[in-house]
Structures are given as C-alpha cells and as structure tokens.
Backbone bond lengths (Angstrom), bond angles and torsions (degrees), N, CA, C in turn:
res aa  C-N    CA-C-N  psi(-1)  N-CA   C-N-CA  omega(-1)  CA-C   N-CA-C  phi
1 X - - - 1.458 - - 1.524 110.83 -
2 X 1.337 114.04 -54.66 0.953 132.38 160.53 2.181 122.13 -14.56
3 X 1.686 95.64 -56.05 1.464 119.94 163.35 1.530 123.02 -41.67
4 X 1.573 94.86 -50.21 1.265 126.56 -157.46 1.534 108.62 -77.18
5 X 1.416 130.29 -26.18 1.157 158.48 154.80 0.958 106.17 -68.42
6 X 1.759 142.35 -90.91 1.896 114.81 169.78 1.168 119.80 -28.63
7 X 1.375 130.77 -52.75 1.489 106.22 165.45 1.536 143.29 -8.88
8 X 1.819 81.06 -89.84 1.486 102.64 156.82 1.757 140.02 -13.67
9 X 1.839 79.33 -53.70 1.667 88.92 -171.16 1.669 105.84 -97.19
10 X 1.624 117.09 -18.27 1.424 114.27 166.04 1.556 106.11 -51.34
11 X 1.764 111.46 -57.61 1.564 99.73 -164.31 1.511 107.45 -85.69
12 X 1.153 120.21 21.91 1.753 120.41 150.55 1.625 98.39 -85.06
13 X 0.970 110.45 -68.91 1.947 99.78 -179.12 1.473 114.92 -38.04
14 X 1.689 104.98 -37.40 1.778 110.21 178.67 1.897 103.48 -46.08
15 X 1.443 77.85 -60.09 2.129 91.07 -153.28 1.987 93.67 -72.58
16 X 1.247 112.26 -13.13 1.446 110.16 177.23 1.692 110.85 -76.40
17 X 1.274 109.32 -47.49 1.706 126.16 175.95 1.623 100.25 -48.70
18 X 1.950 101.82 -69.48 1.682 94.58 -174.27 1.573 123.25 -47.37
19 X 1.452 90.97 -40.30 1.803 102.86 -153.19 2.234 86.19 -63.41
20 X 0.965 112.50 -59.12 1.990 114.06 154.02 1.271 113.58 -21.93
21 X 0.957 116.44 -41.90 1.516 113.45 -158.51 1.505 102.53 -96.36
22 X 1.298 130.42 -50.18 1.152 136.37 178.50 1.497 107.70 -57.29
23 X 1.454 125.99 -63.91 1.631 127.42 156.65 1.831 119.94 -35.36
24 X 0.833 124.68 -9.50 1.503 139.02 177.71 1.364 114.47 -99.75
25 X 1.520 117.90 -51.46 1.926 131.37 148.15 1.161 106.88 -33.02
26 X 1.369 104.26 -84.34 1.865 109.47 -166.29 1.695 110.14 -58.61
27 X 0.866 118.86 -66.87 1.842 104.88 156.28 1.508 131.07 -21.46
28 X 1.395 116.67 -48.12 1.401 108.51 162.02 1.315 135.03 -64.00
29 X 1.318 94.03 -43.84 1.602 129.13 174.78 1.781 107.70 -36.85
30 X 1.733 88.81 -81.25 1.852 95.62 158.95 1.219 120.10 -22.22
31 X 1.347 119.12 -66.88 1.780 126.72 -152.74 1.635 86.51 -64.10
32 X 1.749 123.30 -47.36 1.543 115.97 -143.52 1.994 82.49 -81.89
33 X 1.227 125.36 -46.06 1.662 104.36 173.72 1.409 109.53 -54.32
34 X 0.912 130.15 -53.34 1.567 118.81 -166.44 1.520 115.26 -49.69
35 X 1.892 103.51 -42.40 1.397 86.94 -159.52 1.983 97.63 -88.95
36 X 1.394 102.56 -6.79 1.553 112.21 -176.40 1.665 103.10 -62.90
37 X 1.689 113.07 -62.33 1.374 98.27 -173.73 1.531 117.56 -98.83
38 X 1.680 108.71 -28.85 1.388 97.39 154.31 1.393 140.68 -65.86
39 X 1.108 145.60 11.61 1.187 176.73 90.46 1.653 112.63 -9.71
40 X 1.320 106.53 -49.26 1.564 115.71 -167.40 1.875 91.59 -84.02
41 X 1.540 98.31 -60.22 1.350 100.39 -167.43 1.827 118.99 -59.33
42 X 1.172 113.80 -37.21 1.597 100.84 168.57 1.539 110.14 -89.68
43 X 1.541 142.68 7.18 1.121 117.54 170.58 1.459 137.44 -44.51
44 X 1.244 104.65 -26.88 1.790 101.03 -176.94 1.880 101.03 -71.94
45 X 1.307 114.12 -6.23 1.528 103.56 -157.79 2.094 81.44 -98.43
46 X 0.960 143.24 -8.79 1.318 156.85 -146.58 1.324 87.38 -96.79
47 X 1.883 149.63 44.88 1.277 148.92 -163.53 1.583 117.37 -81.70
48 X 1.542 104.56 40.60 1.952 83.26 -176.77 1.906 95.25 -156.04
49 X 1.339 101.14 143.15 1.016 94.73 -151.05 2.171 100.10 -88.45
50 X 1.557 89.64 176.11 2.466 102.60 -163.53 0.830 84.84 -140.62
51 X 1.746 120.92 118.70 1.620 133.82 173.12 1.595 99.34 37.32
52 X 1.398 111.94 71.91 1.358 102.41 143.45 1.657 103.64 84.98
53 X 1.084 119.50 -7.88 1.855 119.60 -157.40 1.564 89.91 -125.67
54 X 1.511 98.93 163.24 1.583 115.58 171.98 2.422 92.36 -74.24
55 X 1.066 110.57 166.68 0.989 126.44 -175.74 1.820 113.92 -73.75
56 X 1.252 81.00 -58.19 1.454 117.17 156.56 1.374 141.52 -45.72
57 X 1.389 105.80 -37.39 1.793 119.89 150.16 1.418 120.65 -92.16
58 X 1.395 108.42 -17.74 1.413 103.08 172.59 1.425 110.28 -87.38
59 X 1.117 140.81 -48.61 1.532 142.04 165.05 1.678 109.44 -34.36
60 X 1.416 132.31 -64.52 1.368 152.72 167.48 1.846 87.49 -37.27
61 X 1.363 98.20 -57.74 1.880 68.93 -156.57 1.473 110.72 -121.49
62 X 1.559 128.66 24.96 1.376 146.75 177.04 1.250 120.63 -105.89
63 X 1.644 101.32 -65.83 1.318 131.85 -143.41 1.895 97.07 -94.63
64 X 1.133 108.05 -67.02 1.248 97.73 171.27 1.399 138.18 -61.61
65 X 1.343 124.59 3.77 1.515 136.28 -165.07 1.790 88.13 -103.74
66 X 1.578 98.27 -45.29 1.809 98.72 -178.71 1.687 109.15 -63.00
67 X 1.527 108.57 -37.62 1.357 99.69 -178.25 1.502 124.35 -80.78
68 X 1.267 117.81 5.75 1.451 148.14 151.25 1.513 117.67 -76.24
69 X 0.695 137.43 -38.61 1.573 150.10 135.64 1.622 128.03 -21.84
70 X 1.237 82.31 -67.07 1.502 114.01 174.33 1.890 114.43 -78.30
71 X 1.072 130.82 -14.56 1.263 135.46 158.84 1.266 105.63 -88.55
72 X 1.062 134.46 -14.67 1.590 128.28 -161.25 1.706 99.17 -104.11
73 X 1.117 88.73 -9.10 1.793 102.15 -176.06 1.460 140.53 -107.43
74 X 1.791 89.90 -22.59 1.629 110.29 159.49 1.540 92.37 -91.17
75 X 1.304 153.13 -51.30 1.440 153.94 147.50 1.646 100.68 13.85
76 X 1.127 97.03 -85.65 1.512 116.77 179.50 1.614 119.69 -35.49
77 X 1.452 93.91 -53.33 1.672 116.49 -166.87 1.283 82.35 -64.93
78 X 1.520 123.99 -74.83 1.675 130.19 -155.80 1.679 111.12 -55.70
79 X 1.057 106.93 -27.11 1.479 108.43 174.69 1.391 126.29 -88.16
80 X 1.466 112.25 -27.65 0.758 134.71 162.54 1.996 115.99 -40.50
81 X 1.527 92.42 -65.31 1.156 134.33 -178.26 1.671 100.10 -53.42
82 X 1.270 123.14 -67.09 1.613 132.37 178.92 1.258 107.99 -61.34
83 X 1.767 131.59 -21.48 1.427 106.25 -166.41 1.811 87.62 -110.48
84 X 0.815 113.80 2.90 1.980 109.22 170.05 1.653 91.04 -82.95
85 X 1.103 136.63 -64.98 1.671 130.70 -168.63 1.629 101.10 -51.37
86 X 0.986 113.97 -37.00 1.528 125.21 165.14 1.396 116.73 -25.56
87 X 1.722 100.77 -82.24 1.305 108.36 -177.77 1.538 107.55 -97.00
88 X 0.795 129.65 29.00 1.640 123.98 139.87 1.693 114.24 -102.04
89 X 1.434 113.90 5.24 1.462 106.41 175.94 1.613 101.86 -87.96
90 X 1.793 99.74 -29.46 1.587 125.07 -170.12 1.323 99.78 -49.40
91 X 1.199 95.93 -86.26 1.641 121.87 156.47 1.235 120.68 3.95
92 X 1.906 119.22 -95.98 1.190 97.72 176.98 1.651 125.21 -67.51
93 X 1.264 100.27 -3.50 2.074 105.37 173.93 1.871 92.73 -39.88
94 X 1.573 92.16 -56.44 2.038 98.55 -156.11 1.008 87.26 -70.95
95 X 1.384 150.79 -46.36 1.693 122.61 -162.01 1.755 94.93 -75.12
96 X 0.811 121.90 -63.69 1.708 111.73 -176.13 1.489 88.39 -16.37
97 X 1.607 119.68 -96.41 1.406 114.54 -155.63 1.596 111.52 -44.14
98 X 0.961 111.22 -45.95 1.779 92.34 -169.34 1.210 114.50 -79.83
99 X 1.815 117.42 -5.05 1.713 97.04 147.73 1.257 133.65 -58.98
100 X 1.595 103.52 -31.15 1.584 139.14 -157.68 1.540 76.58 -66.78
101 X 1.299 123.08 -91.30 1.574 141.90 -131.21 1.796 95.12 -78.87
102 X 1.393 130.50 -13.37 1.316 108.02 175.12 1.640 102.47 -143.76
C-alpha cells in the first residue's frame, strides 16, 4: 500500500511539473507575440532616434532578437529549474519506498 501511495504522489509531481511547464510556454509565448507584432505594429509611432538609429529600426532589428535570446535563456534556467524539483520529488518518492519495503 505503502507503494501505492509514492505512486500517487510521484504522478502529482508528474501533472504538477507539466501543468508548470505548460504555464511557463504560454507566458513566453505571449511576451515573444506581443513584442513580435506589437513591436512591429506600432513601430512607425516609435519617432526618436537610440545611438544614432531611428527607434524603430533598432527595436525591429536589435532589440527584439536580444529579447529572443533572453527568453530562450530564462526557458532553459526555468526548466531547468522545474525538472531538478522533479527528480528530487522522484527521488525521495524511491527512498520512501525502500525504507517502506525493507
């Protein structure tokens, strides 16, 4: 029974990790449309010029490639981050049982 209960609480960490993980996607996702077409769509209103450049060409072809960068990198970190809590939930799941069982 005992077994049957780590189980349990492994595939709560399972559906806890995904249900994380999927909320972490769609969050990025958002930020990279927003700044992809909102970004695109008000550039002409963006009128003053950043080192020398229209605002507007530098955002289009600087600014957003870095903030693409930079999602791909907390991405990493955050996932990173969710699948270690993962397997230390795993983890102590198996030592529970094999205290349990011997």
């Amino acid at each position: 029974m005992n077994s049957a209960n780590n189980d349990q609480i492994l595939a709560a960490a399972r559906a806890l990790h995904w249900r994380r993980s999927r909320r972490l996607s769609f969050g990025l996702l958002l930020i990279w449309a927003v700044v992809t077409f909102g970004g695109t769509f008000f550039a002409r209103e963006l009128n003053f010029s950043f080192f020398g450049w229209p605002f507007s060409f530098w955002l289009a072809a600087q600014g957003a490639v870095l903030l693409y960068c930079a999602l791909i990198a907390y991405y990493a970190y955050a996932m990173r981050k969710l699948d270690k809590a993962l397997q230390d939930q795993a983890k102590k799941s198996s030592i529970t049982a094999a205290s349990a069982s011997g």
